[in-house]
Residue frames relative to the residue before (quaternion, step in Angstrom):
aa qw qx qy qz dx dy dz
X 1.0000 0.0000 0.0000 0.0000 0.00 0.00 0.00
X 0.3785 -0.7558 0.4256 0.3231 3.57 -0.83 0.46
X 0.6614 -0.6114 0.4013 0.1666 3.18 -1.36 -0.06
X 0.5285 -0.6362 0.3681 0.4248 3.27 -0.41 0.41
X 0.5782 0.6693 -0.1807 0.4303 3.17 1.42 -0.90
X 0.7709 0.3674 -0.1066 0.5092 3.20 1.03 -1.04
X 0.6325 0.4033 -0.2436 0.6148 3.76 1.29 0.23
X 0.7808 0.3763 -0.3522 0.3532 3.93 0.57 -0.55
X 0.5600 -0.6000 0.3836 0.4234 3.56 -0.67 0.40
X 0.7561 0.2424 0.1458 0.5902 2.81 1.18 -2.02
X 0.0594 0.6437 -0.7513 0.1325 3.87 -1.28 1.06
X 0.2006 0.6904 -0.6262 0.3017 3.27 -1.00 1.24
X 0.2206 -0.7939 0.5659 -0.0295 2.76 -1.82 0.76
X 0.3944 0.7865 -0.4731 0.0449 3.55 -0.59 0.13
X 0.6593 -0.5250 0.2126 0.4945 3.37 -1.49 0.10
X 0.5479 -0.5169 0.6424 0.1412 3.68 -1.71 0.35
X 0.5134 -0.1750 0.3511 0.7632 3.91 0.81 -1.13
X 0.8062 -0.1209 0.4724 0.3351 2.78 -2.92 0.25
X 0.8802 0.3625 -0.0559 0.3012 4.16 0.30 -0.64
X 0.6981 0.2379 -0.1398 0.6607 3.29 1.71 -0.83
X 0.1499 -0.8123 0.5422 0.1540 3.26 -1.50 0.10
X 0.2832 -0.8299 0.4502 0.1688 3.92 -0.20 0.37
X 0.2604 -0.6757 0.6675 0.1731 3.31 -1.12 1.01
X 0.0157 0.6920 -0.7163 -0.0887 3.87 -1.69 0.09
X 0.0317 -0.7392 0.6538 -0.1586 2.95 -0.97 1.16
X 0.0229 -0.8148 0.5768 -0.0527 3.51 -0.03 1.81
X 0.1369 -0.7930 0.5513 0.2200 3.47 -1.17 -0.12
X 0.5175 -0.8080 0.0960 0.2647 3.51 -0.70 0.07
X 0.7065 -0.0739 -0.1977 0.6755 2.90 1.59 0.79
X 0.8266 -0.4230 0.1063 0.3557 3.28 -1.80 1.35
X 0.7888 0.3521 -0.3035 0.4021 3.73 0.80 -0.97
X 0.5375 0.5382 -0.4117 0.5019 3.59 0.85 0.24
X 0.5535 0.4649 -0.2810 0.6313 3.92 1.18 -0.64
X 0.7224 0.5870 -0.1130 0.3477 3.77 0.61 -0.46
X 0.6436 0.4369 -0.1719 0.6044 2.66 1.77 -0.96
X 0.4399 0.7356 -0.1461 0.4940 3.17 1.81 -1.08
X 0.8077 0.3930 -0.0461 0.4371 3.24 0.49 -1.16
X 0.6481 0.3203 -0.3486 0.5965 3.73 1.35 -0.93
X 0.6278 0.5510 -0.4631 0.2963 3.96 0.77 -0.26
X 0.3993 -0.8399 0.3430 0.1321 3.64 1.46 -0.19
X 0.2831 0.7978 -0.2933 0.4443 2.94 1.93 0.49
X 0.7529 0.1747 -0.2024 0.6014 3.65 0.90 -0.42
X 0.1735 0.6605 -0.6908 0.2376 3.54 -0.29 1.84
X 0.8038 -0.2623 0.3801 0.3750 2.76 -2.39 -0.06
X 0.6736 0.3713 -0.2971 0.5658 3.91 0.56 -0.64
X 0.7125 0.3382 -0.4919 0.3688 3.53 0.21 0.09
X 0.5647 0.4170 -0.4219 0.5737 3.70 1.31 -0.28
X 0.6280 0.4702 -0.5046 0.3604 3.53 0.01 -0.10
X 0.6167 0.4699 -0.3202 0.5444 3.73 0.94 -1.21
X 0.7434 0.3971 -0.3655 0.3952 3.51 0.19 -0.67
X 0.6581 0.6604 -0.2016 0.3002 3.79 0.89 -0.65
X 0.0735 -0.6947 0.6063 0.3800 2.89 1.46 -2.00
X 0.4207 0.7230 -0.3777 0.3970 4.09 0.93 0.69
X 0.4241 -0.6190 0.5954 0.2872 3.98 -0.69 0.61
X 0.6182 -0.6246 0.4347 0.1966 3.05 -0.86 1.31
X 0.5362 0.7387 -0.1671 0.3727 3.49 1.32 -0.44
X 0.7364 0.3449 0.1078 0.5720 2.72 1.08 -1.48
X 0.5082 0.4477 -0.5043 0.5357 3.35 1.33 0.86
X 0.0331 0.6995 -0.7139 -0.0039 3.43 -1.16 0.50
X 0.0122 0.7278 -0.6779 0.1032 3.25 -1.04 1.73
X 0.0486 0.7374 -0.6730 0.0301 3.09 -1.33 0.56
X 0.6653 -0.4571 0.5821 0.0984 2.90 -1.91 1.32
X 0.1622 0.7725 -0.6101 0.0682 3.15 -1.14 1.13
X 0.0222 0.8668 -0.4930 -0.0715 3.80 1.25 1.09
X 0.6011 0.4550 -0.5645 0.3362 3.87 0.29 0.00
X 0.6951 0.3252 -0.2985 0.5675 3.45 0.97 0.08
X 0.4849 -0.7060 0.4915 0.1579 3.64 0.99 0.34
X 0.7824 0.3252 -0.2270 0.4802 3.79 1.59 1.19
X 0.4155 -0.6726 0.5792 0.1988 2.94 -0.91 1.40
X 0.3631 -0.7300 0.5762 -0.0568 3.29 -1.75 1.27
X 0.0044 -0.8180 0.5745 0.0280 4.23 0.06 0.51
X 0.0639 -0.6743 0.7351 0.0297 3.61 -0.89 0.56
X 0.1884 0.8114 -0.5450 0.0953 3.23 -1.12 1.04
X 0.5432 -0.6496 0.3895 0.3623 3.94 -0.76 0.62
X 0.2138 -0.7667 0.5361 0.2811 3.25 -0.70 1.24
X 0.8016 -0.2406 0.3853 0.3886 3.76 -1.99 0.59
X 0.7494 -0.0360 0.2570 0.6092 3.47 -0.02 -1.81
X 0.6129 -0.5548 0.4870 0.2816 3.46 -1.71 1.28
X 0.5542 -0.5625 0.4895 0.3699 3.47 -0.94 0.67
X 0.8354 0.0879 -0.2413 0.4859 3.91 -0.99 1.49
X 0.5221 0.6460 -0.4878 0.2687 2.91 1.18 0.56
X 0.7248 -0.3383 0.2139 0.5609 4.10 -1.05 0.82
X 0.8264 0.2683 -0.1317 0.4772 4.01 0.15 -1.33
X 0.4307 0.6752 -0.5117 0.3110 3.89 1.23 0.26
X 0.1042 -0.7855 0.5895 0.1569 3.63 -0.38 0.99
X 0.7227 0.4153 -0.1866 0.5200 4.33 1.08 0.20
X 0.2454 -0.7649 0.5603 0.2018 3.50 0.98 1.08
X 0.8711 0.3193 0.0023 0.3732 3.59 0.43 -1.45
X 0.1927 -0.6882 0.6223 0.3193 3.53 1.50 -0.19
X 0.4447 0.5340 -0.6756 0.2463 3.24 -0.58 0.98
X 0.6674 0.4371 -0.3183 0.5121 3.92 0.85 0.54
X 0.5208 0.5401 -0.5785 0.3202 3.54 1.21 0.07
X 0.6885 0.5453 -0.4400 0.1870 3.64 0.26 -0.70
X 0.0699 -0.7842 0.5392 -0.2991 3.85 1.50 0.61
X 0.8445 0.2099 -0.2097 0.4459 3.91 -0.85 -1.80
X 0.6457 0.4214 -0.5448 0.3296 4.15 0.52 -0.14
X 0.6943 0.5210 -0.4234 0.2594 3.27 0.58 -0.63
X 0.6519 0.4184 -0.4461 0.4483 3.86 0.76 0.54
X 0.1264 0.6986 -0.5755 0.4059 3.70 1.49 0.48
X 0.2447 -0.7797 0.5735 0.0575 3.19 -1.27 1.42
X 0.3773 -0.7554 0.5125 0.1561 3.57 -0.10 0.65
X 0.0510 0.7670 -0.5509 -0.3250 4.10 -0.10 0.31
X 0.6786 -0.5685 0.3686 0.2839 2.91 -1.65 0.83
């Protein structure tokens, strides 16, 4: 099965505020995002499992004119805080890219 890695253009992360942090996950055209999308593989429970995050506190959203799915999520520690290991949350997005995709 592929990878998220191996099918999205774009994977990325960064901060949202001092508190949140966003995932993007673009692909590269509509029928690959589509296929993506009817396999249901990128949900609130998979960012939660992947996060360590109440399902609650995930807000994703679908964005198909751009052909990407968006996550907003509470970071651990505020960005500069003493135990913040990602001033910029620009390394959380690491656990999507081994998201299997079925074929």
């Amino acid at each position: 099965m592929p990878r998220i890695r191996d099918i999205a253009v774009i994977c990325r992360s960064k901060n949202a505020s001092p508190f949140l942090v966003t995932l993007d996950v673009v692909f590269p055209d509509r029928e690959t995002f589509d296929k993506v999308r009817e396999s249901g593989v990128i949900s609130t429970g998979l960012i939660s499992r992947l996060y360590s995050v109440p399902e609650r506190d995930v807000l994703l959203v679908e964005f198909p004119p751009a052909n990407a799915f968006k996550a907003t999520i509470p970071r651990l520690h505020g960005s500069g805080d003493v135990e913040d290991t990602d001033v910029y949350g620009a390394q959380q997005h690491a656990p999507l890219m081994d998201v299997e995709i079925p074929a």
